[in-house]
N, C-alpha and C positions, 0 to 999 in steps of 0.2 A: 199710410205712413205709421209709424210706431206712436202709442199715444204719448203724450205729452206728460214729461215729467222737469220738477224743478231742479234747476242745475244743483250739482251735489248731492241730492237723494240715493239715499243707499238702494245698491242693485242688487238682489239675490241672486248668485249664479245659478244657470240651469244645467240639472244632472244631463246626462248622454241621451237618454233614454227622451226627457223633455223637448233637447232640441231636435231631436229626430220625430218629436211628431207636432212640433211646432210649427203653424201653415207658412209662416214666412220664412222658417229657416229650411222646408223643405223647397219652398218656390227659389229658395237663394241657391239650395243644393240640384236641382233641375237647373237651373240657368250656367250652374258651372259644369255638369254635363255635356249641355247643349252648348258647339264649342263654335258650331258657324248662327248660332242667337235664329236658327230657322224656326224653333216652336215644338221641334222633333228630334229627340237623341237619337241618332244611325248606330247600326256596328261598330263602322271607324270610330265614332266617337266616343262609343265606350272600352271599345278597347286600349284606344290613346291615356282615358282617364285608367284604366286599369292597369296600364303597363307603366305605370309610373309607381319608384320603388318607396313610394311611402304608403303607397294600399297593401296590405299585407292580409294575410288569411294563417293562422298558423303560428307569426311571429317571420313569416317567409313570402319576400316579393313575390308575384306572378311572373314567369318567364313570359315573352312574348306572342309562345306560344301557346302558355295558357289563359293570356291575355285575349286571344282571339279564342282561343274554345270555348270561353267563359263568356263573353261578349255575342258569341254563336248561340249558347244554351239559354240565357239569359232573352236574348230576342223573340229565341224560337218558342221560348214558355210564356212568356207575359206583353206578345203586340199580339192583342185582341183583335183589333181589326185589319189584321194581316198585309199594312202598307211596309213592313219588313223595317218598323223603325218603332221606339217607345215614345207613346204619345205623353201627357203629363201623369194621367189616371195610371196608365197602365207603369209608369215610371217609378209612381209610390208603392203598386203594388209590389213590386219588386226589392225599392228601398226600403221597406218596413218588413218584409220579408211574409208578405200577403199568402193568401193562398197559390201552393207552387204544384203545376204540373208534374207528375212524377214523372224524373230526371230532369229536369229543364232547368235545375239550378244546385251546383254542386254547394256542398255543407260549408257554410260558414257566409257563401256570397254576401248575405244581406250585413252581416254582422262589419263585414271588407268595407260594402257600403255605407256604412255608418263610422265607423272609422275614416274614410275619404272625407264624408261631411265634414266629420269635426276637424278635421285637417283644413281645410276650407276655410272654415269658420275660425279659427285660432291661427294660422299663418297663412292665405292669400288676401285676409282681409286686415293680415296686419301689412302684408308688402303692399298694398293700394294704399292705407295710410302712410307709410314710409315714403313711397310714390310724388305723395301731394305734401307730403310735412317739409315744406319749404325749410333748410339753417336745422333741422331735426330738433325742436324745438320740444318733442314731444306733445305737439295740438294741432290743429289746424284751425288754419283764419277762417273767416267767412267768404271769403274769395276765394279760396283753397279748397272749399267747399263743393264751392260754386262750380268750381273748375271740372269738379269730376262729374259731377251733371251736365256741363256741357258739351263733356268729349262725351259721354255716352248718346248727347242728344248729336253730337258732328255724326256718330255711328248709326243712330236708328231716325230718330226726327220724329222723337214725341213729344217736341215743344216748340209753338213756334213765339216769335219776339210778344207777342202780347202773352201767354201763360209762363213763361221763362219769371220773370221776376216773381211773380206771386208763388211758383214752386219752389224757387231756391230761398223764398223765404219763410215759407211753411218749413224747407229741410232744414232750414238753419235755426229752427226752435226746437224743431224734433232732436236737431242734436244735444244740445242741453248744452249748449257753451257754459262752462264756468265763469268765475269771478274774472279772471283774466279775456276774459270775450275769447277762449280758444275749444275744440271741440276735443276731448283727448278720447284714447283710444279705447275703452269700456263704452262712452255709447255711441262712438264711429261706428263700433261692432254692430250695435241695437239696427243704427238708423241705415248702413249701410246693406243690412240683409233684409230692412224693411226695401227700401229702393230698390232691390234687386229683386224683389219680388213685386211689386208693383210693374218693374219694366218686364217682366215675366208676365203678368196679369194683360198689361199693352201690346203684348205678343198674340197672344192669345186671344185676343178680341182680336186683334187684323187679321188674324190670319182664319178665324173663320168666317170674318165679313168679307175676304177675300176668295176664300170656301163658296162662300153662299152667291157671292158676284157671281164665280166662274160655273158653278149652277144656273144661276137666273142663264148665265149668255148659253148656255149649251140647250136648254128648253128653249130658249130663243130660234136659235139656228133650228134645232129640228122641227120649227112649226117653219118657221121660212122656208127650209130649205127640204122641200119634201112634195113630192107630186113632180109627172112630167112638165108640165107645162113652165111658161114664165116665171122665175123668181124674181124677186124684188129684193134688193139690198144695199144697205147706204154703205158708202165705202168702208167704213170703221169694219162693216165685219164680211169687206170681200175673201179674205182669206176663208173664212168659213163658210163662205159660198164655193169659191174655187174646190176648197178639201170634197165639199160635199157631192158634188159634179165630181171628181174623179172617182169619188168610192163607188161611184153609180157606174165608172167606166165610160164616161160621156164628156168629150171637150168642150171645156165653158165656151159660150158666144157671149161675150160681153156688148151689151148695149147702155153705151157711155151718154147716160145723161144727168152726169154730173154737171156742175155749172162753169162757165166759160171765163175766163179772167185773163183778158188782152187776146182770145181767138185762142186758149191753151185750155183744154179741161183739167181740172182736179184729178180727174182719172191720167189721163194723159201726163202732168205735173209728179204723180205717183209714181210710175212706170219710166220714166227720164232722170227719174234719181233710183230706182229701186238694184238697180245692178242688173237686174236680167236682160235677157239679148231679146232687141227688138230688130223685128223684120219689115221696115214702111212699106208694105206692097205699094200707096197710092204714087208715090216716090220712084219705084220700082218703072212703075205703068207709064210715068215721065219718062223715066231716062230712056227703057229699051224702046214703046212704040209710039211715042210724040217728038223727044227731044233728039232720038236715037244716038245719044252718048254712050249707050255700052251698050253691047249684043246681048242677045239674050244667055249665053252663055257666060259671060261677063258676069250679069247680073246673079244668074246662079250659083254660081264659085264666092260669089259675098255672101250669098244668103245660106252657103254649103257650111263655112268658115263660121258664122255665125252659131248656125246649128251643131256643130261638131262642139266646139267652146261650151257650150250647155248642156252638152251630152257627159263631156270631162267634166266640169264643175256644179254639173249639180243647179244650173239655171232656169227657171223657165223660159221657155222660146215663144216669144209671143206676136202674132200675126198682127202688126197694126192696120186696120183697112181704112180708119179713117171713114171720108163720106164717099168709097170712091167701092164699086164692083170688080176688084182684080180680075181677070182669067187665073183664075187657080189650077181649077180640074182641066181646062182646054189649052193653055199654055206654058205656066211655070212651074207645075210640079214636074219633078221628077225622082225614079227611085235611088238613082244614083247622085242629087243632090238636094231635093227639096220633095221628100215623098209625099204624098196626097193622104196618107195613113195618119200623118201626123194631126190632121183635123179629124177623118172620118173613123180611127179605131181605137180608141183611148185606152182600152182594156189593152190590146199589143205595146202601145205607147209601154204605160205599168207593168205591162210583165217582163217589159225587156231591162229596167230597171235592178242594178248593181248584176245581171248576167254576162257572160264573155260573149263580145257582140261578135265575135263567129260562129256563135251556138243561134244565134237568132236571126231568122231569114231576114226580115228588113233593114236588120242593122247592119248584116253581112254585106246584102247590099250595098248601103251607102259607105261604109267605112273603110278603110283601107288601115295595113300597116304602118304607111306615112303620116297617120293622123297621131299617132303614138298614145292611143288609148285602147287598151286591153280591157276595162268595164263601164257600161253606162253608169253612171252618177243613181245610184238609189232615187238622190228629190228629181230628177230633170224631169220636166212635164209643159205640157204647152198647152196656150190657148190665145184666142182671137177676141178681137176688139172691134167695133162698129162705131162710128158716130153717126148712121142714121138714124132716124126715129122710130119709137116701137110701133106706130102707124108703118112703116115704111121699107124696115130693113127685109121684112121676110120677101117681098116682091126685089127688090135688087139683087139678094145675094142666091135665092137659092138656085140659079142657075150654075152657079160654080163653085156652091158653098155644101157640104153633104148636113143642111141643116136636121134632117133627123136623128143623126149621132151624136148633135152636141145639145146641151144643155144651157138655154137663153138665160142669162141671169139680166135684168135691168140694175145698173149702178148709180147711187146718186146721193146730193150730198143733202137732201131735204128729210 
């Protein structure tokens, strides 16, 4: 926050030159930049800030075309570490007019940029007072205050109900309210470009403790998820068991021993809300060879329908076996409705993905003109579910399961 001064203390204005290398009024001139508050100016975003006609270079707007040239050159010379966006460092090196790559920033940019600031500074931070200046009284209350702290917190949520009071009442010193208890607009200006820097500062920090999270979890997954044999993984990061089993070319064999809640696993619970098409083989094995309610062809044409559905949209198709040893390989597969490829060849699975399935032998197969899909789905991918026990499943299924092609991941919620 801005330090503390007494209300009515004479303010010395700051020349051009000082609020341009002033750490708050630059973290205020970054946050107006950064227009979706991500942590990172894009192109789009600087081009939007630059094609607006009060940046000028010259005494003459930027056209929109040179809005984006500018915006082009500017990126391409000063994002250091080449995620094609200006991080904060690389932001100032830019706005102060730092060391510039030859060409990478036409004559005058930095000076545009500094001009934008004080634009910034002198009229967007007089329209957020006009904004909250409830009757245009020329002040604001201390609730008016308050107010704009707490739409920024509706927007990001860096306060919650126990720091809420104690900040807006730090802010409401730092503004210097006058004799009249109102905040007028010389040190609105101070304390609202301290704020905006601060909420800059709180960006900043999540977003590399967010950084650093999605680090730890990717070291995570590649020690788990690594060697042929059995994985292990608690449900929170089945997806990054599943991704990892396909980069291998290998169809997950999920062995569900997650925990049970009314006779329904967590896994199971996951997969009945998740959208993707499930296939109940043990279900299947009732109705054609116990209860015999539908033929086997019957049975095929649902489970054809199904598959086709995930192939158009991008679903996974997932074999539930439940605790039961379908006939897969000796029964219900087929190529023209439920091909046996679909467990045993994971690599053809992906490579037939976003191709014209008359260009691809298995797909030619099963699909016809009437299914009215001209491309598989880029994401469509399948795999199998077990509720036996890792004692127990490899003697049940490998009779009609091609368990060397798939990849055993154990799931669970411990």
């Amino acid at each position: 926050m801005a330090p503390k001064k007494k209300a009515g203390d004479k303010k010395s204005k700051k020349t051009a030159e000082e609020k341009a290398a002033d750490p708050e009024e630059l973290r205020a001139a970054f946050a107006a930049f950064d227009l979706d508050g991500d942590g990172a100016i894009s192109k789009e975003e600087l081009k939007q800030v630059l094609s607006r006609p009060t940046v000028k270079v010259g005494g003459t707007p930027y056209s929109e075309a040179e809005a984006e040239a500018e915006a082009s050159r500017i990126v391409n010379g000063f994002d250091k570490n080449g995620d094609g966006k200006l991080q904060y460092d690389e932001f100032i090196s830019w706005l102060l007019g730092g060391s510039k790559p030859s060409s990478a920033v036409v004559p005058g940019a930095s000076k545009a940029a500094k001009e934008e600031h004080s634009r910034l500074v002198e009229e967007e931070y007089n329209a957020v007072f006009a904004k909250y200046d409830k009757g245009s009284k020329g002040g604001l209350k201390k609730v008016e205050l308050a107010q704009i702290i707490k739409d920024e917190n509706e927007n990001y949520g860096f306060l919650d109900d126990s720091t809420m009071p104690g900040f807006i009442k730090q802010a409401w010193t730092d503004a210097q309210p006058d004799a009249e208890n109102l905040c007028r607009i010389e040190p609105f200006r101070e304390w609202y470009a301290s704020f905006l820097a601060h909420l800059a500062d709180v960006k900043e920090r999540d977003k590399m403790a967010a950084s650093q999270a999605a680090a730890e979890k990717e070291a995570a997954a590649a020690t788990a998820f690594s060697g042929d044999g059995l994985w292990t993984c608690h449900l929170k990061m089945l997806q990054d068991g599943l991704q990892a089993a396909w980069a291998k070319g290998k169809t997950p064999l999920l062995i569900d021993a997650t925990q049970d809640q009314g006779g329904v696993s967590a896994l199971e619970t996951f997969y009945s809300y998740s959208g993707h098409q499930l296939l109940e083989l043990k279900k299947m094995v009732v109705e054609v060879n116990m209860k015999k309610e539908k033929t086997l062809e019957e049975a095929l044409d649902e489970a054809r329908r199904k598959l086709v559905l995930s192939m158009k949209q991008g679903y996974n198709f997932v074999f539930l076996l439940a605790n039961s040893a379908p006939p897969l390989k000796s029964k219900f597969s087929s190529p023209t409705a439920l091909p046996y490829l679909l467990l045993e060849d994971n690599a053809a699975v992906a490579s037939s993905c976003g191709q014209d399935y008359s260009k691809v032998d298995w797909t030619k197969e099963l699909l016809t003109d009437a299914d009215q899909i001209l491309f598989v789905h880029k994401d469509f991918q399948t795999l199998a579910v077990t509720k036996f026990s890792e004692e127990d499943y490899v003697e049940f299924l490998k009779e009609e399961m091609p368990l060397d092609a798939m990849q055993h991941i154990k799931v669970t919620t411990s």
